[in-house]
C-alpha atoms as one frame of an Amber mdcrd trajectory, in Angstrom:
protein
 -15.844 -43.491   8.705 -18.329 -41.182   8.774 -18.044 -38.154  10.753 -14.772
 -37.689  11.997 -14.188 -34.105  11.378 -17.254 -33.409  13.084 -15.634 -31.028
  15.332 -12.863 -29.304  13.086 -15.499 -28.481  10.639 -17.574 -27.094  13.180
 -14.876 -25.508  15.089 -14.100 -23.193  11.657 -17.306 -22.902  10.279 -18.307
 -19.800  12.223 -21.424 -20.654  13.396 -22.583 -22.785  16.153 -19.587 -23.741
  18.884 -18.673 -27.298  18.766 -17.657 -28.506  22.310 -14.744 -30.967  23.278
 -15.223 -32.818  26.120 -11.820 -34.007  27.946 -12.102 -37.594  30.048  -9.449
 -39.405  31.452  -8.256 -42.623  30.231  -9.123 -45.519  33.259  -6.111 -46.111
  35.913  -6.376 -49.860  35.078  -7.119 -52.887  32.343 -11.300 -52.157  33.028
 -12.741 -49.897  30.454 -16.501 -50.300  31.156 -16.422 -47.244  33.119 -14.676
 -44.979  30.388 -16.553 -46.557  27.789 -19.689 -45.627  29.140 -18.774 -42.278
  30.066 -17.888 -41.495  26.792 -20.992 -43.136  24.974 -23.201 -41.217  27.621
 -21.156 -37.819  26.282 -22.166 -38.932  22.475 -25.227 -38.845  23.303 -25.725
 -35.877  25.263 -23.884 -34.196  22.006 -20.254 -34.264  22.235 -18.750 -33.041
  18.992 -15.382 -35.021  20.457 -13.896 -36.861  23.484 -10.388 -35.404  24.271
  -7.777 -37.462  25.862  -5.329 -36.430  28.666  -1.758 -38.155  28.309  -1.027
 -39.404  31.401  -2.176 -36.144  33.761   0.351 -35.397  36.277   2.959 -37.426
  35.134   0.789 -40.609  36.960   0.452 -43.476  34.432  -3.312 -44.361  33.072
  -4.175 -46.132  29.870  -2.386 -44.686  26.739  -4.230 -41.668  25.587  -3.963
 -42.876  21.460  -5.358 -46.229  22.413  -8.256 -45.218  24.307  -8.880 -42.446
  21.392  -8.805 -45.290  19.045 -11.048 -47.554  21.078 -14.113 -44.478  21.118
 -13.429 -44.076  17.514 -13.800 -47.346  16.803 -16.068 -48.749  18.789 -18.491
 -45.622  19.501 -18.218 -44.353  15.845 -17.146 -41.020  17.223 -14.179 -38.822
  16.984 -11.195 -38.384  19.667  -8.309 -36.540  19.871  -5.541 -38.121  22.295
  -3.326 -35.392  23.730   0.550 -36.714  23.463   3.326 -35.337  25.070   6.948
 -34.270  24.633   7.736 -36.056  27.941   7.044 -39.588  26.933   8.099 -39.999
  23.272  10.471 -39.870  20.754  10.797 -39.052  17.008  10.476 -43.030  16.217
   7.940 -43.779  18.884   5.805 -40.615  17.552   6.166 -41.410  13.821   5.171
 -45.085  14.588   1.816 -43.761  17.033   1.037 -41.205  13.939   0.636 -43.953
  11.784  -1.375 -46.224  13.464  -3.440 -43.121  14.697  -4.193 -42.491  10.752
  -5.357 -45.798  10.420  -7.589 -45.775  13.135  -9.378 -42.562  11.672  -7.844
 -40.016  14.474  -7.559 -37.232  12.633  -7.229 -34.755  15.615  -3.672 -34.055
  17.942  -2.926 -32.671  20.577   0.633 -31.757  21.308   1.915 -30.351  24.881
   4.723 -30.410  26.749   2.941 -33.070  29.325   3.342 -32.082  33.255   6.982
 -32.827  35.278   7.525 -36.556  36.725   7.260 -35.547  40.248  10.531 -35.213
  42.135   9.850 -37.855  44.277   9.742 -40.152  41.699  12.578 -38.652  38.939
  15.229 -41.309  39.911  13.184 -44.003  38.178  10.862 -42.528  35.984  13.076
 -39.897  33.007  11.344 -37.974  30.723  12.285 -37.977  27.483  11.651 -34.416
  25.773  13.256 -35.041  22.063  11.045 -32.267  21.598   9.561 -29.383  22.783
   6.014 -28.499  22.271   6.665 -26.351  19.470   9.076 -29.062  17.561   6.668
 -31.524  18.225   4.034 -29.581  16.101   6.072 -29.140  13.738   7.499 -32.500
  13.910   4.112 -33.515  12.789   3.018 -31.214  10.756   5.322 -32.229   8.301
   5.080 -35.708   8.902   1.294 -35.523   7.703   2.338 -33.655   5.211   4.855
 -35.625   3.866   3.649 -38.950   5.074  -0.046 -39.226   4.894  -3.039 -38.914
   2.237  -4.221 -35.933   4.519  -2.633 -34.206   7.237  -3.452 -34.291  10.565
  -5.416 -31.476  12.774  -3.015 -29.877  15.116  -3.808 -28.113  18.655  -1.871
 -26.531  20.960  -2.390 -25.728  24.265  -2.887 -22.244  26.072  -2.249 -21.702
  29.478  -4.598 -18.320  30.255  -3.343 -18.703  34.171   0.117 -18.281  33.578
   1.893 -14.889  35.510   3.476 -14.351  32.801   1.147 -14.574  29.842   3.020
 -12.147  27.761   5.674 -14.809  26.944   2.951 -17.346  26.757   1.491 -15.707
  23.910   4.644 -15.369  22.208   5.369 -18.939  22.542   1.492 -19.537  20.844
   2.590 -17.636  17.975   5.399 -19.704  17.403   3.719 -22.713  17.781   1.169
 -21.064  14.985   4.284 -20.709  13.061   4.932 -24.408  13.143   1.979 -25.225
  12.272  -0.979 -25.185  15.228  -4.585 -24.686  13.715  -5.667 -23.632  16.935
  -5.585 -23.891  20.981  -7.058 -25.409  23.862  -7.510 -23.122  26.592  -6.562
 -24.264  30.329  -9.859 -23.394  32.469 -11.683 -19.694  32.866 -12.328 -19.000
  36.882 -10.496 -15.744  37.037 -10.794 -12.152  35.565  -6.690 -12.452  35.069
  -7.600 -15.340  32.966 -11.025 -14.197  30.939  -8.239 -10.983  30.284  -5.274
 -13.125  29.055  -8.442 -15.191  26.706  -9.395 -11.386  25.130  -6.058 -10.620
  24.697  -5.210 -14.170  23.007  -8.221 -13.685  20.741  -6.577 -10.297  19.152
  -3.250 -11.745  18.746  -3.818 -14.897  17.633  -4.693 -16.536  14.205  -5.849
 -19.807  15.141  -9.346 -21.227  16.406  -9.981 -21.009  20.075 -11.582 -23.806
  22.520 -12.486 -21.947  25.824 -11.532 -24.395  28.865 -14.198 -24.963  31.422
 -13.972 -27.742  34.485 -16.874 -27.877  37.089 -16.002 -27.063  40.609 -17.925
 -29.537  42.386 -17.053 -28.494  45.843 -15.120 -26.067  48.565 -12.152 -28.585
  48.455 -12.081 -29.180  44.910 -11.528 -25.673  44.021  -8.663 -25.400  46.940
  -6.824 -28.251  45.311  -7.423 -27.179  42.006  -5.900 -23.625  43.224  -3.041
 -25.253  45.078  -2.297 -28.152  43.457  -2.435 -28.422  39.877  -0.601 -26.576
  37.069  -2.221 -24.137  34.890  -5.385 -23.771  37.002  -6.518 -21.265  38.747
  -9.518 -20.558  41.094 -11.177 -17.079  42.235 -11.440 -17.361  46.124 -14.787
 -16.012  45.496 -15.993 -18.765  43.425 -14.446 -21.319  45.957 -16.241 -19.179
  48.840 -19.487 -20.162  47.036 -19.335 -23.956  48.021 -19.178 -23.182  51.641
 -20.753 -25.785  53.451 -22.688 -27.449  50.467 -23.487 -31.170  50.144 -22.507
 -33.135  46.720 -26.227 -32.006  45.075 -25.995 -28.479  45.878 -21.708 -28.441
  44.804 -23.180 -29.684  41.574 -25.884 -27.215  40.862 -23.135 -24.417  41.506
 -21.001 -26.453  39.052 -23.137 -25.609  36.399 -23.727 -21.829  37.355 -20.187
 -21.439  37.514 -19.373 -22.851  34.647 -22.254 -21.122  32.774 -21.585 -17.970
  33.765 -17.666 -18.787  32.691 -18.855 -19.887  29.177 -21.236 -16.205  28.566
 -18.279 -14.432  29.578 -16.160 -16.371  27.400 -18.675 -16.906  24.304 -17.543
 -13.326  22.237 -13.764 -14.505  22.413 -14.215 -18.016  21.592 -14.883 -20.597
  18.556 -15.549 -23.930  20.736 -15.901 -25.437  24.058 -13.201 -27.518  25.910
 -15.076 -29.024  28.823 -13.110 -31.174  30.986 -14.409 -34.212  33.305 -14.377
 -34.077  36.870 -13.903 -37.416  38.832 -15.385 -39.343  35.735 -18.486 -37.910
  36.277 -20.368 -37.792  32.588 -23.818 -37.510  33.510 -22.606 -33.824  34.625
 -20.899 -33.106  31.628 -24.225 -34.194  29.515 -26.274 -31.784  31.826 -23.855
 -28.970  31.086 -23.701 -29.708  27.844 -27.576 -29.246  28.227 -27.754 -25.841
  29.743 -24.953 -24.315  27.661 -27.149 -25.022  24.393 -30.527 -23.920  26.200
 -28.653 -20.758  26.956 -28.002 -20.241  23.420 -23.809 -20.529  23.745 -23.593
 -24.133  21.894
């Protein structure tokens, strides 16, 4: 199928930045909604649609399958995000197989967030791996296993206190055999710091993570509430009192002004969906190439 390393081949090329665009799979059976997110982020100029694996440990359609569904049916490439948490070495070499044959030729491989405590009793993790065994779990399965082997991202958590160990732990992951990383989102100096610092240690490409804040309580739960993301109190400040139209305008000077300030250190975009909503995406997407960063 045509075009499915779109993105890699951009991503190492050097010249323009491709951009990833992250949307969650649906909660339920109905895909019209995800579909036509993700055919409305084709055609506002997606290089590729990225996956999450079951975000927050809640359960949503399997990452791999909706991956394969855009590739297939939208002619476009995805990269489903998989995680140590859910799978095993049999259940992985089983999904890399099928993946193959469905033309994904993009992974991403993460730890996956904690089963909340509340809920432990019934649902276990399974962790045969960690995050850097799982790369190199694969790595050598598409090696060893495949016509061609597979592209492999990590993930890099620029929020993290301490980011000297999280570094470390990139390297190793390098080691194993990660091409490159997937930044968690820019809204701090700390984190714009940890991205320069990443950029001179590291070998591997760079995707520089950017999510909209679309309002005042968006960016407090972001802050509070979910791991690896942190929010300036300034840049939450700035949605005082605005409506939905006016949170979304500030969405995209935000997240512009992020992406400048990230553009020197970076070889891609990683933009990730808030709430599903696309047509936001498509007009960031928009002003990040009229600005010259894409």
């Amino acid at each position: 199928m045509s075009g499915e390393n779109r993105f890699y081949e951009a991503f190492c090329d050097g010249g323009r930045k491709p951009i990833a665009v992250e949307l969650d799979s649906p909660e339920g059976p109905d895909t019209e909604k995800f579909m036509a997110g993700a055919a409305a982020l084709r055609d506002g100029g997606a290089d590729l649609i990225t996956v999450a694996d079951c975000p927050v440990a809640r359960p949503r359609m399997d990452s791999s399958l909706a991956a394969c569904k855009i590739r297939r049916e939208l002619g476009m490439d995805a990269m489903p995000h998989m995680t140590c948490r859910d799978r095993n070495r049999n259940a992985s070499q089983a999904l890399f197989l099928g993946l193959y044959a469905e033309g994904i030729r993009n992974l991403m491989l993460v730890m996956g967030d904690p089963v909340p405590k509340e809920e432990r009793q019934a649902v276990k993790g399974v962790y045969n791996f960690n995050s850097v065994g799982f790369i190199a779990f694969a790595e050598r399965f598409g090696r060893e296993r495949l016509p061609e082997p597979f592209h492999i991202y990590g993930a890099l958590n620029l929020n993290v206190r301490n980011f000297d160990l999280e570094l470390a732990r990139a390297k190793t992951k390098e080691a194993a055999g990660a091409q490159g990383f997937f930044t968690q989102p820019v809204l701090t100096e700390q984190a714009l710091e940890n991205l320069k610092l990443a950029r001179r240690e590291l070998k591997g490409r760079l995707a520089g993570g950017i999510i909209p804040v679309v309002s005042q309580r968006n960016g407090l739960f972001m802050d509070q509430n979910i791991p690896g993301i942190s929010v300036d109190p300034r840049v939450i400040a700035l949605y005082e009192g605005a409506d939905k139209e006016r949170g979304e305008e500030l969405a995209l000077e935000v997240s512009a002004a992020a992406a400048k300030a990230m553009d020197p250190y970076i070889d891609g975009y990683y933009l990730m969906t808030p709430f599903g909503r696309a047509g936001l995406m498509v007009r960031l997407m928009d002003r990040l190439r009229a600005e010259g960063l894409a």
